[in-house]
Legacy VTK file of the C-alpha trace (Angstrom):
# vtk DataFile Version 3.0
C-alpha trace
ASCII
DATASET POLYDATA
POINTS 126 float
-51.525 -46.225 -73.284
-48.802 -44.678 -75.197
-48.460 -41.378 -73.415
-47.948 -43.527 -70.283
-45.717 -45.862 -71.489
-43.550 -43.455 -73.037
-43.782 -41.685 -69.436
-42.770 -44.825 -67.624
-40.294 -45.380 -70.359
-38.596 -42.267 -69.550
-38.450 -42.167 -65.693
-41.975 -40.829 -65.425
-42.287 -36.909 -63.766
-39.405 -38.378 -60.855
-36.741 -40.301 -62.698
-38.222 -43.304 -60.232
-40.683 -45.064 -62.770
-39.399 -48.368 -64.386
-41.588 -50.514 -66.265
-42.473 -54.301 -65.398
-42.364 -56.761 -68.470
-46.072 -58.469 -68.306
-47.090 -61.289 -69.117
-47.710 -60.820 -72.799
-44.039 -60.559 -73.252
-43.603 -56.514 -73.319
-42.004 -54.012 -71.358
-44.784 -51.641 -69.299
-48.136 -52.589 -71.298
-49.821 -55.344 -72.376
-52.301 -55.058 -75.342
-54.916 -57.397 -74.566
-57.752 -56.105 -77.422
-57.259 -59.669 -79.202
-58.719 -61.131 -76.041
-61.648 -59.340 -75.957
-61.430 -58.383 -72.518
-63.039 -55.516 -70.961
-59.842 -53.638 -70.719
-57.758 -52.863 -73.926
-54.316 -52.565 -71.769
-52.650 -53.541 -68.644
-49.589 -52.370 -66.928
-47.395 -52.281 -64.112
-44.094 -50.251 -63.143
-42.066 -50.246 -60.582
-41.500 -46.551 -58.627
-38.762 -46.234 -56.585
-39.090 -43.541 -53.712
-36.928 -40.391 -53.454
-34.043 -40.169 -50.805
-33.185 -40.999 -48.559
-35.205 -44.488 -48.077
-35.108 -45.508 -51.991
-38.059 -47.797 -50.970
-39.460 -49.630 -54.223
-43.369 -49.725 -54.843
-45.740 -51.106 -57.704
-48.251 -49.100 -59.506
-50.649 -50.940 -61.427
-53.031 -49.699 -64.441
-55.674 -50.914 -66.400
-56.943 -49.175 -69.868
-60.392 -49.411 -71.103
-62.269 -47.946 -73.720
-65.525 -45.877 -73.145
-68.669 -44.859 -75.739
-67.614 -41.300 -75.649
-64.950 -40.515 -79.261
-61.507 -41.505 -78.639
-61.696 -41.017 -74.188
-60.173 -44.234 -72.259
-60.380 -44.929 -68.329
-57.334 -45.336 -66.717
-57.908 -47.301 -63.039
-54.955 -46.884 -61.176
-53.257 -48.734 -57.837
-50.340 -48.654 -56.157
-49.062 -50.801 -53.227
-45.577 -50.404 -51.149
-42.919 -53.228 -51.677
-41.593 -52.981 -48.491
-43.243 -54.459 -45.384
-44.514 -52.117 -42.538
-45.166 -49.476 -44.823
-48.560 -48.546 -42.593
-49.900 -45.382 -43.182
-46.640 -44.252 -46.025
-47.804 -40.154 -45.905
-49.254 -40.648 -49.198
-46.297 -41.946 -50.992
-49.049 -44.131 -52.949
-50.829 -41.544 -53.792
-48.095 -39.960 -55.224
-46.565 -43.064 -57.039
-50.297 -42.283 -59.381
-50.706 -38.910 -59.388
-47.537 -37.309 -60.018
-47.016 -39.473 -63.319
-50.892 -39.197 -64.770
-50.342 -35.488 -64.053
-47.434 -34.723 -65.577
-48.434 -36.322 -68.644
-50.210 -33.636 -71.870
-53.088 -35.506 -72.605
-54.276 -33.426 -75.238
-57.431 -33.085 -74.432
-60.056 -33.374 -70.714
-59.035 -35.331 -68.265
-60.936 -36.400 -65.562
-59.425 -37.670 -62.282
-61.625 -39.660 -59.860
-60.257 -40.676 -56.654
-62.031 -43.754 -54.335
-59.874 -43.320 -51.203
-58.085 -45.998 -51.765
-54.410 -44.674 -51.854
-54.839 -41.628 -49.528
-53.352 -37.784 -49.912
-50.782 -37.228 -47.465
-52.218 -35.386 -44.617
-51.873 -31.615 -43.916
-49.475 -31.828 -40.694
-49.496 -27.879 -41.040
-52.300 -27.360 -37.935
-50.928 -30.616 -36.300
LINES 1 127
126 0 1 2 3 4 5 6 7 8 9 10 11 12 13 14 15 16 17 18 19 20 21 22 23 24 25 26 27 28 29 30 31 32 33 34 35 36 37 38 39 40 41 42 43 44 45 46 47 48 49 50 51 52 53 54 55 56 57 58 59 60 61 62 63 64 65 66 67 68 69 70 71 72 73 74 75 76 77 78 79 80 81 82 83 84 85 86 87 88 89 90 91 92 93 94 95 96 97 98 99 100 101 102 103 104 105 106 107 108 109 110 111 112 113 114 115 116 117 118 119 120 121 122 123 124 125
């Protein structure tokens, strides 16, 4: 939760990351352990697209603990603020991957992706 708080903190990998005070009162993250809850943290941010649109979208994250030493899994959304964003080219996509990413873990990481918030396509055989 810290590496991706500080990442959101500081622009993220795009200068475009901004995080979204939750409900517990705190910028980015939300430590819900004293609830036990099934997720240790939750988080949102705000990403606002590159030129020349500036189009805002939210990326949501949830942190939970696993059986396996000190690993965590991070589940990850992100949704377009804007409406008639149909098919955005991946830009949600993007708003997750290019921040997890960029960040040094400092140690395995494991990405698994469900389809949800699609690659852009390959338009290069189009």
């Amino acid at each position: 939760m810290s590496l991706l708080n500080a990442s959101i903190h500081d622009g993220g990998s795009d200068g475009g990351y901004t995080p979204s005070m939750t409900a517990e009162g705190t910028d980015g993250f939300g430590d819900l352990r004293p609830y036990d809850k099934p997720v240790d943290f939750i988080g949102q941010a705000i990403h606002t697209t590159l030129a020349p649109n500036f189009y805002n979208d939210s990326v949501s994250f949830t942190i939970a603990p696993t059986d396996v030493g000190s690993a965590s899994v991070i589940e990850a959304f992100s949704y377009s603020l804007i409406a008639g964003a149909y098919c955005d080219d991946g830009q949600n996509y993007y708003n997750i991957m290019s921040l997890v990413t960029s960040i040094s873990w400092g140690g395995a990481i494991s990405i698994k992706y469900d389809g949800s918030c699609p690659a852009p396509e390959d338009k290069t055989n189009a």
